[in-house]
N, C-alpha and C positions, 0 to 999 in steps of 0.2 A: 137448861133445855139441851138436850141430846137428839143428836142427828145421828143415826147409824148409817155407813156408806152404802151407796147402791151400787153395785155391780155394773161398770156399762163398759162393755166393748168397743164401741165405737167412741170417736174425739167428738161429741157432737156438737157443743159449744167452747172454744178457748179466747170467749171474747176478754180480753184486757185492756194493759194500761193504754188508755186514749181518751179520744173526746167526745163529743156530744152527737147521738146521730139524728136529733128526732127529729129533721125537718131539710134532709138532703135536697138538696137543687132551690131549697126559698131562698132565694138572692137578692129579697126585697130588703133596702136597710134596716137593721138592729140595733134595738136600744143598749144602751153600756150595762156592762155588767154590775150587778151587785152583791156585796157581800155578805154574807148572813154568820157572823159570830154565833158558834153553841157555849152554853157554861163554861166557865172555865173549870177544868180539876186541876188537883193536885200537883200530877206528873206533868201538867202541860201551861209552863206559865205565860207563854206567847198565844194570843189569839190573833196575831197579823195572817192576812189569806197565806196560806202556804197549802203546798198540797199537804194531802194523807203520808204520814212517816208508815212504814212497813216496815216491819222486823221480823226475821225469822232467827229464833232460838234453837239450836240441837241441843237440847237442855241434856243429851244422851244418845245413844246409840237408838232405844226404842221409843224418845218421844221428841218430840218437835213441835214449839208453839210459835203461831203467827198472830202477834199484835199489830194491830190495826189503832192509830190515834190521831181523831178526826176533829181540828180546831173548827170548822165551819165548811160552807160552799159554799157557790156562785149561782146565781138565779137572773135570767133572764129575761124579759117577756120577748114571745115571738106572734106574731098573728096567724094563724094558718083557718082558712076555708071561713073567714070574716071573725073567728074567735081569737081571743088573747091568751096564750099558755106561759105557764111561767118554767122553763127549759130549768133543772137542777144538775150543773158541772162540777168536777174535782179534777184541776189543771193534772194531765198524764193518768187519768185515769178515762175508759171505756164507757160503754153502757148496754145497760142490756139490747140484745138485738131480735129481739120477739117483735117482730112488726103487726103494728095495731094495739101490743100492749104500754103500761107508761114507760119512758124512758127515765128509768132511773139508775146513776152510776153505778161502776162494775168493774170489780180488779181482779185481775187473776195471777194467783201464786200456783205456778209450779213445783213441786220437790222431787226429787228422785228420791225414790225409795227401793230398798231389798228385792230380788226377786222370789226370796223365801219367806216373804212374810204379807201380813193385809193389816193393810193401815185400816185404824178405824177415828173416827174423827168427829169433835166432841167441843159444843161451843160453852168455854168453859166461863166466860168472860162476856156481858154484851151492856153496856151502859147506855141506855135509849132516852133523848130525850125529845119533848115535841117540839118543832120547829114551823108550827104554825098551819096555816091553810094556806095549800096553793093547788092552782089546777096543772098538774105536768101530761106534757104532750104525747101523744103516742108515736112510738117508733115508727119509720116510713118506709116505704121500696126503697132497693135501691135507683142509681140512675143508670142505664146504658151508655156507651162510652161506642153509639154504633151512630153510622151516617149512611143515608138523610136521617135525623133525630125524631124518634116517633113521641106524640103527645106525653106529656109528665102523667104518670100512672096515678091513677084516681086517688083521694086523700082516706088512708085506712085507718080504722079503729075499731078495737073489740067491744063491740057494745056491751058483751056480756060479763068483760072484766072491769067498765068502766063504771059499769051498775054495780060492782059487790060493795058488802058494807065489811072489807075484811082489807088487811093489809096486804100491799104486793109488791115482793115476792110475803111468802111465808114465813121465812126469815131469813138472817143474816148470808148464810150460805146457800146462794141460789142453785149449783150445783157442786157434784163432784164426782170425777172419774179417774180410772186406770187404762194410763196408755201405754201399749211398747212403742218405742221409737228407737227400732233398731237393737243395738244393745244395751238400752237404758228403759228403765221401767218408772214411769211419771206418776205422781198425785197430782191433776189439777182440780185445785179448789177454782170457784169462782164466789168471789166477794161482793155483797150489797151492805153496806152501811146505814142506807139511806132507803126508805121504805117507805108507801102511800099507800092511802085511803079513797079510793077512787070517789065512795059516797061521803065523807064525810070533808073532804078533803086533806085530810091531816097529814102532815109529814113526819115520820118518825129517824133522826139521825141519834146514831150511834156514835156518840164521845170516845170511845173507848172498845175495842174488840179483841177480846184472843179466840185464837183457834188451835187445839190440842190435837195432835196429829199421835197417836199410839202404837206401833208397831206389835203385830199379835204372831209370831211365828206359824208357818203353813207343815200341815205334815209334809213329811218327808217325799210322798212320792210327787204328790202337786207342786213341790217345791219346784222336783229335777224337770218336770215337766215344761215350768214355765222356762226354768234355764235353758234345756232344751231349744225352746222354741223360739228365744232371742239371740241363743248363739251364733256366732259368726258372721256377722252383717256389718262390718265397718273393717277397713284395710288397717294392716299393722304391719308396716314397714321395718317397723324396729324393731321385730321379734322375729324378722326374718321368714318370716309366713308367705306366700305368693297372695298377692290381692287377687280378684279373680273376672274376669271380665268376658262377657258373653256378647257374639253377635247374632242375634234371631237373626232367619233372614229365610226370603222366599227359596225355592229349588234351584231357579234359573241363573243364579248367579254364583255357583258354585264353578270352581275353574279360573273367576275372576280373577286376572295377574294382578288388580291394586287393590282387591281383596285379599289375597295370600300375603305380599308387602306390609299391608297393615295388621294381618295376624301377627306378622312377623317381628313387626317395631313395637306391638304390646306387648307381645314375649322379652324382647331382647329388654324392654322399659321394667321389664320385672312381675308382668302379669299372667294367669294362669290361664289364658285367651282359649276359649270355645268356640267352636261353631254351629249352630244351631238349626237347621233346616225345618220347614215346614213339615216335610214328609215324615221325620222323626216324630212329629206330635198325634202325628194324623197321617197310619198310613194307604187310610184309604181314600183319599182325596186331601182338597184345600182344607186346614183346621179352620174352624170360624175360630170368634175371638173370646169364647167362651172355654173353647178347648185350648188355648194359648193359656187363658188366666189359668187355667186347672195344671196344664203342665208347670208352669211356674211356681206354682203355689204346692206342687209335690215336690218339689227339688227340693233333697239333703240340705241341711244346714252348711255340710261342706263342699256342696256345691251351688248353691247357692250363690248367684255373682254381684261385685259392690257395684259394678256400672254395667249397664245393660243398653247396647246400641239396635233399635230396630232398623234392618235394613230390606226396604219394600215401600210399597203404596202401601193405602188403607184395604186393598181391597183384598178378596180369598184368593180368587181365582190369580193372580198375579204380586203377592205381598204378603204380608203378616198383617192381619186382620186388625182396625181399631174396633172398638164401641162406637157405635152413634150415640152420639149426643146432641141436643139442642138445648142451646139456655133459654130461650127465649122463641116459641112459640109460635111469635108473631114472624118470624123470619127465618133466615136460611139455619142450616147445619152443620155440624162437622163431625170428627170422631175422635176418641181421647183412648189414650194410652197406660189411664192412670191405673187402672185396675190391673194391668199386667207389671206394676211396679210397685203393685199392695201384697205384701204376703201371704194376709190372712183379706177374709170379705169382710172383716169386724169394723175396719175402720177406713179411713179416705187418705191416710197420712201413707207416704211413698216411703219404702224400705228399702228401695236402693236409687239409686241416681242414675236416669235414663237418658236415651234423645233418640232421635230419627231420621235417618235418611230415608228417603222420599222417592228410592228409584224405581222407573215403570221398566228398566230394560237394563240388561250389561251396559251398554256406553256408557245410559246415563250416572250408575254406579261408580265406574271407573271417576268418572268424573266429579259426583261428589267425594269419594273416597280420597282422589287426589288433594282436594282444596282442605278436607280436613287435617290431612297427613303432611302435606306442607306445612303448613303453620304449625303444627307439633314439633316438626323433625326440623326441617332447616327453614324458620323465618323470615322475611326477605329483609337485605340491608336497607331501610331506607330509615327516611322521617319520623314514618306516619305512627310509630309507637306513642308519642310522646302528644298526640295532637285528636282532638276529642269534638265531636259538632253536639248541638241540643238543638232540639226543634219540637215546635208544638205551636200552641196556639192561647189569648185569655177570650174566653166565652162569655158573652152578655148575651145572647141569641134568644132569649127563655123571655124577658121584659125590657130588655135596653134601657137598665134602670143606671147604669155606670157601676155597678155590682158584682164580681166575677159570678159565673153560676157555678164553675167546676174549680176545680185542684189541678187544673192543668199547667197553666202557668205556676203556680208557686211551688209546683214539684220542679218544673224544667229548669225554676231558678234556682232551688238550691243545688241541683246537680252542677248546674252550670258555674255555680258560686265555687262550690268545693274546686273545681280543676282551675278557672280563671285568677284564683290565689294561693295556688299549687300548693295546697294544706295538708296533700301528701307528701310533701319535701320531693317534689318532681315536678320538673319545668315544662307544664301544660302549657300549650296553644288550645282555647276553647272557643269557638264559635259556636255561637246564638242563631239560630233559624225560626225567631218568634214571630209568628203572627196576632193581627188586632183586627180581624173580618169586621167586628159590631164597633171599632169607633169609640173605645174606652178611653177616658180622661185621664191623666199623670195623679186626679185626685178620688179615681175611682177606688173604693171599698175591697177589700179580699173576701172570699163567700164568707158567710157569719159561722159556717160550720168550717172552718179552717184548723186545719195539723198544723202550724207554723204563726196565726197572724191570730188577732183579736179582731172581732168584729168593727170596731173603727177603723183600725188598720187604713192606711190607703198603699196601691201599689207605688206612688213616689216615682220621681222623675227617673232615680237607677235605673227601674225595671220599665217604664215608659219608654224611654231613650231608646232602650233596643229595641223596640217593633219595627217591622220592615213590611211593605208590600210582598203579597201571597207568591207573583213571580219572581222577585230579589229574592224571596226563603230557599223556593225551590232551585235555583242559580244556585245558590249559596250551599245546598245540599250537595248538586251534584259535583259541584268545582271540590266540595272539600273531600269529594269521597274520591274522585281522582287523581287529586292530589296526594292523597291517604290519609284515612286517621284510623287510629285505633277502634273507636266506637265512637255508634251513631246512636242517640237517645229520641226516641218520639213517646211524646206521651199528649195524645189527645184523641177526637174519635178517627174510626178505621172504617171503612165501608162493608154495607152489608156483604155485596159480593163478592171477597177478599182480594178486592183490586186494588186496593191501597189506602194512604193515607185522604183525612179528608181536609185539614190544614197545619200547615203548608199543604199546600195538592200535590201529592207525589204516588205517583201510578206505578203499575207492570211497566208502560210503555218507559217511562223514566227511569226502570233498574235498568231496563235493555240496553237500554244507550249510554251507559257508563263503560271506562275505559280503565279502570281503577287498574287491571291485572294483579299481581302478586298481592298489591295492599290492600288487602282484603280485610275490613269491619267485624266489630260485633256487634250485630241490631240487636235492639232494646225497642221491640215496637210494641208499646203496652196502650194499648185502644183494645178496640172488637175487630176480626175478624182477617185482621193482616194476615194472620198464619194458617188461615183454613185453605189448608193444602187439598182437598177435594172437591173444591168448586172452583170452573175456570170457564169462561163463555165459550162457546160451541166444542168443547172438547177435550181446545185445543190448551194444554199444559202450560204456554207459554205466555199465557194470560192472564196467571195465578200472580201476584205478586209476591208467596216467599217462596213460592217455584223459581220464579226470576232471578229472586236473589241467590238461589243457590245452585243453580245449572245456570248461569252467564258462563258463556265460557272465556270470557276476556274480563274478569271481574266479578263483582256479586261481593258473596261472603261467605267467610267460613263456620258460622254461628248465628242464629238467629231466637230469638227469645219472642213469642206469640200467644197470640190467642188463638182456639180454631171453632171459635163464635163469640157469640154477642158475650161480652166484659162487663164490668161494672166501676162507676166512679166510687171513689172513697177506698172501698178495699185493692180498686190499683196501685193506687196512693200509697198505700199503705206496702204491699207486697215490694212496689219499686224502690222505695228507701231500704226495704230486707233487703234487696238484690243487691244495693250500695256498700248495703253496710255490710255484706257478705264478703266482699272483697277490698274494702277499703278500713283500715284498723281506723281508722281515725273520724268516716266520716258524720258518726253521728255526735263527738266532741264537738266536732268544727259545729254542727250546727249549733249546739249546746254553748258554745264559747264564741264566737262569734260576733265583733263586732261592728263591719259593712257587708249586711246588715248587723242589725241583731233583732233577731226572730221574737217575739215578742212569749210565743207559747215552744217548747223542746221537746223533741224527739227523745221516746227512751231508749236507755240501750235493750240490746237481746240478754237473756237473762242466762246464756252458755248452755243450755242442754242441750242444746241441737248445733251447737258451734259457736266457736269464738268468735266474733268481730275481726273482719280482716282475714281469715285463715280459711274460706271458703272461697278460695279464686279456681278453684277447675268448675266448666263450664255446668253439670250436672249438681254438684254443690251451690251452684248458685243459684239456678232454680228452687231448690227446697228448700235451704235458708230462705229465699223471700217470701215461699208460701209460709214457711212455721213465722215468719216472724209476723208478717200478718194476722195470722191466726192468732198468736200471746199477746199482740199490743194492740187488736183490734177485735177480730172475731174470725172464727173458724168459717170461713166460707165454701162450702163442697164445690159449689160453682165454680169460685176461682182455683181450687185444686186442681180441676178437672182439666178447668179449660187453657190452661198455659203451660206450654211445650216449649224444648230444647229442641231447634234441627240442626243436629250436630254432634259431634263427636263428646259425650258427656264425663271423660274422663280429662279432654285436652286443658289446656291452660286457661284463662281468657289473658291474650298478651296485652299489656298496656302500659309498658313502659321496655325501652329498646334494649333486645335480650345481649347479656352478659357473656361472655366466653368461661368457660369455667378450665381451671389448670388441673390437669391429673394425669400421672404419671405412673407405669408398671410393667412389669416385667414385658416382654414378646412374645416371649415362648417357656415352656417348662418340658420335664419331660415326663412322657406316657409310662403309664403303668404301674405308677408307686404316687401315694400321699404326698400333694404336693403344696405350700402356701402362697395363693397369690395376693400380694399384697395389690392396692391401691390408695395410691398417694392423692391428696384433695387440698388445695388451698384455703379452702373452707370448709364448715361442719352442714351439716340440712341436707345433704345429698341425698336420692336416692341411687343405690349401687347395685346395679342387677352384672351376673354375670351369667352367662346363656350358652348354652353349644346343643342346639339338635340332634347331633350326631353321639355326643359324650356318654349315656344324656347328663346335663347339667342345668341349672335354674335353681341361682341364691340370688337373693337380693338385702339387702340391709341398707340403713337410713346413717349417715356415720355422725357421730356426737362427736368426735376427734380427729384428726388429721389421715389417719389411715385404715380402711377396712380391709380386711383378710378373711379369705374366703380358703381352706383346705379342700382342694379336690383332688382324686384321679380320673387323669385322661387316659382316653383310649389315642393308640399312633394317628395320627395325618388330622386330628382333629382340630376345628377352630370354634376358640371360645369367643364369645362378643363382650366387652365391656361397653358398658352404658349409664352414663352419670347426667342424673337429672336434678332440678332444683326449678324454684318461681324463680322467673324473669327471668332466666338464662337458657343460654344455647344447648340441645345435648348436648354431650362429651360421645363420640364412637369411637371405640379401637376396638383389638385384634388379640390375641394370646394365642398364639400356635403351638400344638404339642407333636414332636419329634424325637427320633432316636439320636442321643447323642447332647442330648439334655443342653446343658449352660456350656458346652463348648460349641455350642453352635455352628458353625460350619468349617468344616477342615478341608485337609490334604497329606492325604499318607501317599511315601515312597517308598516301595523297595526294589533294593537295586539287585542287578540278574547279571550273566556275565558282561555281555555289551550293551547294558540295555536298561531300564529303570520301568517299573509299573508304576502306574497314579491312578489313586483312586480316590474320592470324593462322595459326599452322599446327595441327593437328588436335593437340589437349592430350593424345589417348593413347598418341601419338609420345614426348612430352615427360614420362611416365611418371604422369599423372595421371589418374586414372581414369573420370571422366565426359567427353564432349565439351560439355558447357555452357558457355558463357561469359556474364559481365555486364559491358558495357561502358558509363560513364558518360562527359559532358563538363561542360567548363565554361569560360568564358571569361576566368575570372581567375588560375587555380592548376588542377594536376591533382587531381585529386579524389582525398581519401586514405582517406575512409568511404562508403562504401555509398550514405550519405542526401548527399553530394556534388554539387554541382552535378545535369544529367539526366540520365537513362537512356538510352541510345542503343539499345541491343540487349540482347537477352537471349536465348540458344539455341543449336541443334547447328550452324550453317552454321563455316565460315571464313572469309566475309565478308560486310559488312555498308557499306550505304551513308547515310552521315548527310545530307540532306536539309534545303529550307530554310534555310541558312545567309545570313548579313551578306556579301558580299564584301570584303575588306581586316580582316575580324575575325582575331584569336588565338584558336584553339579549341585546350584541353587535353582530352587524353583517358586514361584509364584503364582497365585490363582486370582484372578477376578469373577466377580457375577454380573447379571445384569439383571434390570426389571424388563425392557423391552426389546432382549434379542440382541440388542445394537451398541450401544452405548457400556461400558464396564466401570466398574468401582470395586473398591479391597470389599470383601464379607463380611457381616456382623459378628 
């Protein structure tokens, strides 16, 4: 059987390895699993449950086959709407997510391929055998993740595909597309094994599966085309390239002093920093946000920027315009960003890494500008790096059957589990802020559709133990946010009208009254509606709860991660483990290996196209890692692409562990006019090394693999260069390189002597990087004068020369110079 590719521009399903979704929020208890052995063949002489083995062969340069080999699955019954269905799983693998059709498993293999060629893809292999009658369920909504909790959304199914006498899907490979991401061009297959008979009931599994992936060369001009049009979208430090970084922003805040500052520390960090005005898009009034995307979406490849900061409200008339969005119909609004961070309109996946400041006025800019630009530039010395809260809630609210109904708690535990046994080789402090509103049992059940637990599962006294009353959480929230910690995790629902959490209860009015100052969090608030930054009661701003968080001017935060409307369970779940595992290399082993607990069902890893595990810790990178990983190990969901935002500077770090001083050492100064190498000395390799001078003009940067990067420039006279040495978890590095006449002699003192009399001259000390032009100069007839109180005083002041006077004819006069930094105080010259 031969499938020829279809063409689809857009990502529209990346559902993968995961689990079963057909029956999200039934928290009624579940019968044990059972296991269904197929034939044995040949190649496969264990028929014990194990998942599906996947293999991908580059058998070559043009062809690539994915085996697939399937010892059995897992069969469930579940009851839904008074019927018995029999649920068909493959541990780490997905399912399809057609709601109303059957839910049957679903793997998806990503490849990168060529930009100059078209895979064509061809099931060369498919060994089908029947595996009986069963009724499987139909896939279902998902659930909102919004409070008050509106009714569980009616029970769906296609009547029309439930009637056919045909198999579904049609075959093995349910879909397959071409996506850019960036500068990488993807095949994703998505894989069915396992196939139904809606009328007969039958089940058809596949023993055995390849898939032959053929690489077909593209003419020549389609080729350049496509290169074209993924060039340049990912920073390359090591090639010495300038990454590039753009701040959109309204009119009104042009002039801005901690606007200019912060162009100025992207520069000096090594980036090709823009600024961007509304007016330039649109110069005859506010651009709406149709005119944004089109601007964005024309920009050169080489201008094109890797981090994109919106600075403004949502609105025209005062901001940089979002899209309205609404997930959910039944309730409030918000506006998303996503489409001004898509390239092209083909697809929903972000091409560069954004965030947003939120400001309605100058002050208020000033003032997020400042709390992002602190914590970049000079970190505060405290604690709070090293010390982490989790908070949330387990839900029974649906039946008070003793049954979780969500993944609320079992995500907050494994967060909480990774820092509490400091599995990054870092000595966390982690507080727990859980709450138990419904009154669950130490032997109550985990939901039966659980990422981590087996339906018998119970949560066990570990995770029982910590529950705490609703006002102990909320205590326990603000005490640790004042005291500091690094990050604040909530994962449970969020109020419609984005006033805050709904357990623990933590409000606008409860960010106001924090005192934290410098130590400032990175919220992790994944519910619904926390980050809808455009709704706030009568008005007034200050009502908003991630307004709160990030115009407190005694506290807040410097980073916030939101929704701006209604969420959904399961794929939160699923996006917030992406967000972990984006910055933490290890955290999806720890789950995997693990054992207090040990998780009965594992977390897969990310499959690297979109980034390595661990290597995604700046704040805009970790956004889009948890959307794509979501999307590969669950299902592409546009809703949750849309609806979670970065407010905050998407380039910065996220800190979480107490930053480093880094040691690096070079030259002061060199001199103007001629080819010159500055070296820079580094105790360590991973740096990045920007060297910058406004005035020069000058801007190299380079990443150093060895001990010292060298940078050849010529300066113009009086010029200053900035070095700037960055790396994760450490402090910048800032100096200085001044260029002067008079090169590596650096500051002198010539005399010549006249009849009765000696001339002294000197060159201007703030040539020579010194900062007052004061000089003291002493003589003396026997020795150069090496204190102060030496021999006499000749001069003292701003000139460059000075005539000493009254002299012996035939005498020896020794003479001395000091400088100063402030006018007053003297020391010998560099």
């Amino acid at each position: 059987m031969k499938h020829t590719i279809h063409w689809i521009s857009c990502l529209t399903v990346l559902s993968c390895t995961a689990w079963s979704a057909a029956s999200y929020g039934a928290s009624a208890p579940q019968s044990p699993r059972t296991w269904i052995s197929l034939p044995t063949p040949a190649r496969t002489a264990s028929r014990l449950p194990t998942a599906p083995d996947v293999k991908i062969d580059r058998a070559d340069a043009q062809r690539t086959v994915v085996a697939v080999d399937l010892t059995g699955f897992w069969t469930q019954d579940r009851t839904m709407q008074g019927q018995t269905y029999t649920a068909v799983e493959l541990d780490n693998w997905s399912s399809v997510q057609e709601v109303g059709k059957p839910s049957v498993p679903l793997y998806c293999v990503m490849l990168e391929i060529p930009a100059d060629a078209l895979p064509q893809v061809e099931v060369t292999a498919c060994e089908e055998t029947s595996a009986g009658q069963l009724l499987i369920p139909p896939v279902q909504p998902l659930l909102p993740d919004v409070s008050p909790e509106p009714p569980p959304p009616p029970f769906t199914m296609d009547a029309a595909v439930y009637a056919e006498d045909e198999f579904y899907p049609a075959g093995p490979v349910f879909s397959q597309s071409i996506v850019d991401l960036r500068e990488k061009r993807l095949l994703v297959l998505q894989l069915v094994p396992v196939r139904w008979n809606p009328h007969s009931r039958e089940a058809l599994a596949a023993g055995h599966l390849e898939i032959t992936v053929t690489m077909t060369p593209l003419p020549a001009r389609l080729a350049q085309e496509d290169v074209t049009q993924a060039a340049g979208l990912l920073p390359d430090a090591a090639s010495g390239d300038l990454r590039r970084y753009m701040i959109l922003m309204d009119d009104q805040f042009e002039g801005n002093g901690l606007l200019t500052q912060f162009v100025d520390w992207k520069k000096r960090k090594g980036y090709k920093a823009t600024v961007v005005k509304t007016s330039q898009i649109n110069a005859n009034g506010a651009p709406n946000n149709t005119q944004i995307i089109n601007y964005m979406r024309g920009l050169a490849a080489t201008n094109y920027p890797h981090y994109l900061l919106i600075l403004g409200d949502h609105t025209e008339t005062n901001g940089v315009a979002g899209k309205y969005f609404n997930s959910d119909t039944s309730d409030w609004y918000g506006y998303t960003d996503l489409d001004i961070a898509c390239r092209t309109g083909a697809d929903y996946i972000p091409d560069l890494y954004y965030g947003r400041l939120f400001a309605t006025n100058s002050a208020q800019a000033s003032n997020l500008l400042s709390k992002v630009l602190s914590m970049d530039r000079t970190p505060p010395s405290s604690a709070m790096f090293q010390k982490v809260c989790v908070a949330g809630q387990i839900q029974d609210s649906d039946d008070y059957n003793n049954v979780a109904d969500r993944l609320f708690c079992e995500t907050a535990d494994l967060i909480a589990s990774y820092f509490e046994q400091d599995a990054g080789g870092v000595d966390y402090t982690c507080t727990r802020a859980i709450v138990n509103p419904d009154g669950v049992t130490a032997n109550a059940a985990w939901n039966g559709d659980s990422l981590l637990w087996n339906p018998s599962d119970q949560i066990g006294t570990r995770v029982f133990n910590h529950f705490i009353p609703n006002t102990a959480a909320r205590g326990r929230i603000s005490t640790n946010i004042n005291e500091g910690v690094a990050l604040l995790q909530h994962r449970d629902h969020g109020y419609v009208s984005g006033a805050g959490w709904a357990d623990p209860s933590f409000y606008y009015s409860h960010v106001s009254a924090l005192t934290n100052a410098l130590n400032r969090p990175a919220v992790f608030s994944i519910n619904c509606n926390s980050g809808m930054y455009n709704m706030y009661s009568s008005g007034n701003p200050s009502l908003s709860f991630v307004r709160q968080w990030l115009t407190h001017n005694n506290g807040g935060t410097y980073a916030f991660f939101g929704p701006v409307d209604t969420s959904y369970s399961w794929v939160n779940d699923w996006m917030t483990h992406g967000f972990y595992a984006a910055f933490l290399t290890n955290y999806i082993s720890f789950q995997n290996n693990c054992t207090t607990p040990t998780w009965s069902k594992k977390l897969p890893s990310p499959n690297g196209l979109y980034g390595a595990a661990g290597k995604a810790w700046r704040l805009g990178e970790i956004l889009n890692f948890g959307k794509m990983y979501m999307a590969e190990k669950y299902f592409s969901h546009e809703t949750t692409f849309r609806l979670f935002h970065l407010f905050g500077d998407p380039e910065a770090e996220l800190r979480l562990r107490t930053p480093r001083t880094l040691s690096v050492s070079h030259a002061s100064s060199i001199t103007p006019g001629i080819s010159t190498t500055v070296a820079v000395t580094l105790a360590e390799s991973g740096c990045d090394v920007c060297l910058y001078s406004p005035t020069a003009p000058i801007h190299l940067v380079q990443t150093n693999a060895g001990m010292v990067v060298r940078f050849i420039v010529t300066a113009t006279t009086g010029s200053t260069m900035y070095v700037t040495a960055t790396k994760q978890g450490c402090r910048p590095y800032e100096g200085t390189v001044l260029s002067f006449v008079g090169g590596s002699d650096r500051f002198w003192l010539r005399a010549t002597a006249m009849t009765n009399s000696v001339m002294l001259r000197w060159p201007d000390p703030n040539d020579c990087a010194i900062a007052s032009k004061v000089v003291h100069i002493r003589a003396s007839t026997s020795a150069y004068p090496a204190l102060l109180t030496d021999g006499a005083q000749v001069y003292q002041g701003e000139n460059q020369s000075a005539e000493h006077t009254g002299l012996t004819p035939g005498q020896t006069y020794y003479y001395t110079i000091w400088v100063s930094h402030d006018g007053a105080t003297f020391e010998a010259p560099p």
